[in-house]
C-alpha positions in Angstrom: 63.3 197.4 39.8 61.9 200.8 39.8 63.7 203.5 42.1 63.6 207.3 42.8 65.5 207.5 39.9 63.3 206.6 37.4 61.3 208.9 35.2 58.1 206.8 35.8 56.8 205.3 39.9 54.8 202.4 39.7 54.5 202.8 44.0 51.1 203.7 44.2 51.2 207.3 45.5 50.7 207.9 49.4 51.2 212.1 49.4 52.1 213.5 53.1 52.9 216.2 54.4 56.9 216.8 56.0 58.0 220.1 58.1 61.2 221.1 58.1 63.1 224.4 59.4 66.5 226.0 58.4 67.6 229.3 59.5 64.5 230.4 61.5 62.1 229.7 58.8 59.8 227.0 58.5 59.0 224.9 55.2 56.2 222.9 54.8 56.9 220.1 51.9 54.4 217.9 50.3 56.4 214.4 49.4 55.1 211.1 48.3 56.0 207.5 47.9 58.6 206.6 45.2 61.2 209.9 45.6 64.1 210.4 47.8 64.1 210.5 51.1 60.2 211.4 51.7 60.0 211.0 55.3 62.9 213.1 56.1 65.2 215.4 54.3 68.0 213.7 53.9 71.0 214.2 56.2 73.1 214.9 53.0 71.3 217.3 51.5 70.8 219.2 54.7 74.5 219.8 54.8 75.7 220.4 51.5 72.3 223.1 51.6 73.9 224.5 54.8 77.4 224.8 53.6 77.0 226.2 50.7 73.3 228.4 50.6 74.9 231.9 51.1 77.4 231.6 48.3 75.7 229.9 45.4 75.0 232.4 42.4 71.8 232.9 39.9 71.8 231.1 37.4 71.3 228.4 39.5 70.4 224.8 39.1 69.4 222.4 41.4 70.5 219.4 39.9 68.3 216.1 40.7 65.6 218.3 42.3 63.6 215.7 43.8 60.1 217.0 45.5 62.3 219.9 45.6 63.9 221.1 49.0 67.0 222.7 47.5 65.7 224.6 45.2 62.6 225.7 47.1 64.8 226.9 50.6 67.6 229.1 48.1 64.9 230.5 46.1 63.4 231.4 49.2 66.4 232.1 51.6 68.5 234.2 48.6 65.2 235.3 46.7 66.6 234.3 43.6 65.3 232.8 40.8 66.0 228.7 40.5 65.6 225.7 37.7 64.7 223.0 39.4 65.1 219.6 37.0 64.6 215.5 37.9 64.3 212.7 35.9 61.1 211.4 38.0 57.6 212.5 36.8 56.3 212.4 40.5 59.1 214.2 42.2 59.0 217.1 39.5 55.1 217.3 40.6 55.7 217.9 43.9 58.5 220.2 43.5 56.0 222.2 41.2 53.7 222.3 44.4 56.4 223.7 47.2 57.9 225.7 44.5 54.7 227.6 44.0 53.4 227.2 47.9 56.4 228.7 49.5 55.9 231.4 46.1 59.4 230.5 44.8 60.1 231.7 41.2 61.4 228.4 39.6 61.7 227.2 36.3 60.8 223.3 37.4 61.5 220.7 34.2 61.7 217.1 33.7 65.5 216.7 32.2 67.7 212.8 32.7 70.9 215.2 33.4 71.1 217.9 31.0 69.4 216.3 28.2 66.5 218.5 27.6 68.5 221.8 29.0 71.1 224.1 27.4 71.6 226.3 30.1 74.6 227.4 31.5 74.7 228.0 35.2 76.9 230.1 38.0 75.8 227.2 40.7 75.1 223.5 40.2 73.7 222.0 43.7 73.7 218.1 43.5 73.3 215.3 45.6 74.3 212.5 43.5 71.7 209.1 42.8 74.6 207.1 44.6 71.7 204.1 44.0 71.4 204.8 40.3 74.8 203.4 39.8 78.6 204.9 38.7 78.0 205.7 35.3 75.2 207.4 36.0 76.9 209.4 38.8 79.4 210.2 36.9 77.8 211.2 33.7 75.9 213.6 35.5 79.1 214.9 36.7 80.8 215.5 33.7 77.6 217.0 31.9 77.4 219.7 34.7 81.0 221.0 34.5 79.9 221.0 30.6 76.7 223.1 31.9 78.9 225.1 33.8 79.9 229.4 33.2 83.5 230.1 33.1 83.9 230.7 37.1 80.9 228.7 37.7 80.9 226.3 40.8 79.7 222.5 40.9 78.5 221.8 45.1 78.1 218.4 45.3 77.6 216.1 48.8 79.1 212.3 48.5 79.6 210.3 51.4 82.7 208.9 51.8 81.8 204.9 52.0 79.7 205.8 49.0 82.9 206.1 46.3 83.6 209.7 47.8 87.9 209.3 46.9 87.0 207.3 43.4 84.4 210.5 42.7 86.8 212.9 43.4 89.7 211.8 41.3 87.2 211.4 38.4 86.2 214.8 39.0 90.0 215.8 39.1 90.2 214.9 35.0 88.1 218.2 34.2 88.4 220.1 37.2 91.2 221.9 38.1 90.6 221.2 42.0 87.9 220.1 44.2 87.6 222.1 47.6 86.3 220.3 50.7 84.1 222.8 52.1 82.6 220.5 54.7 82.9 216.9 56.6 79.8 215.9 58.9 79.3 212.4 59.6 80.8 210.7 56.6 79.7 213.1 54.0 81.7 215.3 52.6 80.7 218.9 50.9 82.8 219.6 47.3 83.1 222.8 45.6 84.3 222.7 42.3 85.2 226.0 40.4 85.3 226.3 36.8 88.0 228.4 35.2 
């Protein structure tokens, strides 16, 4: 069964409009049928964004990009320049539109993981497909401490009913130490340094 993790929706598309404001600014996001969480951003994402926006460093990646709110309120809010990537066709669309409405400069490509990108990056933001399974969770872990600059940071949000103590100790075999920056309502804010 299709889901938002897959390259290709079969949902027929519904595009709306969603509004949104962080830090005294207002963001105005076109989302659709068939990606995550396109009513509402996600209560996640809004933390792990809030906890980490004023310390993440160019290069920076958002990792699993969706119709791109990440990307789109760092490159805005830090005016920096952001790669945006997704494995869905349809999300990657929509983050090319509120990339390029709220006049972001971001380098927006389709990419399962870090198969079509040989970057290495300062800051890693993801919000892992929890529905997409563990194997695919955790490959995408391991490939971004791979994608990552000596000193380089990996900000990822997991709730804790969701495998948050299993993640962790997974992430423990290649980091040296995960930092809990934040805890808000189950879900829990990593930072992961690389030496």
């Amino acid at each position: 069964m299709p889901h938002y993790y897959s390259e290709e929706q079969q949902t027929p598309s519904e595009p709306k409009e969603m509004e949104w404001s962080f830090r005294g600014r207002t963001f105005h996001f076109l989302t659709d049928r068939g990606v995550f969480s396109k009513d509402r951003l996600d209560y996640g994402t809004y933390v792990l964004l809030d906890t980490v926006i004023d310390e993440v460093e160019a290069p920076f990646l958002d990792l699993g990009c969706g119709y791109g709110p990440v990307g789109v309120v760092v490159g805005s809010l830090r005016n920096i320049s952001v790669d945006m990537s997704d494995v869905n066709r349809r999300a990657l669309s929509l983050a090319e539109k509120n990339a390029k409405r709220h006049q972001v400069d971001a380098n927006i490509f389709y990419s399962d993981g870090f198969d079509h990108n040989e970057r290495l990056y300062k800051s890693i933001l993801l919000n892992p497909p929890i529905r997409a399974g563990k194997d695919t969770v955790y490959r995408l872990l391991r490939e971004s401490y791979d994608h990552l600059l000596p000193g380089g940071s990996l900000y990822i949000v997991i709730q804790k009913k969701q495998g948050l103590a299993s993640a962790k100790k997974y992430l423990l075999t290649f980091f040296d130490e995960a930092q809990t920056l934040e805890r808000s309502a189950g879900f829990h804010v990593l930072k992961l340094n690389k030496k």
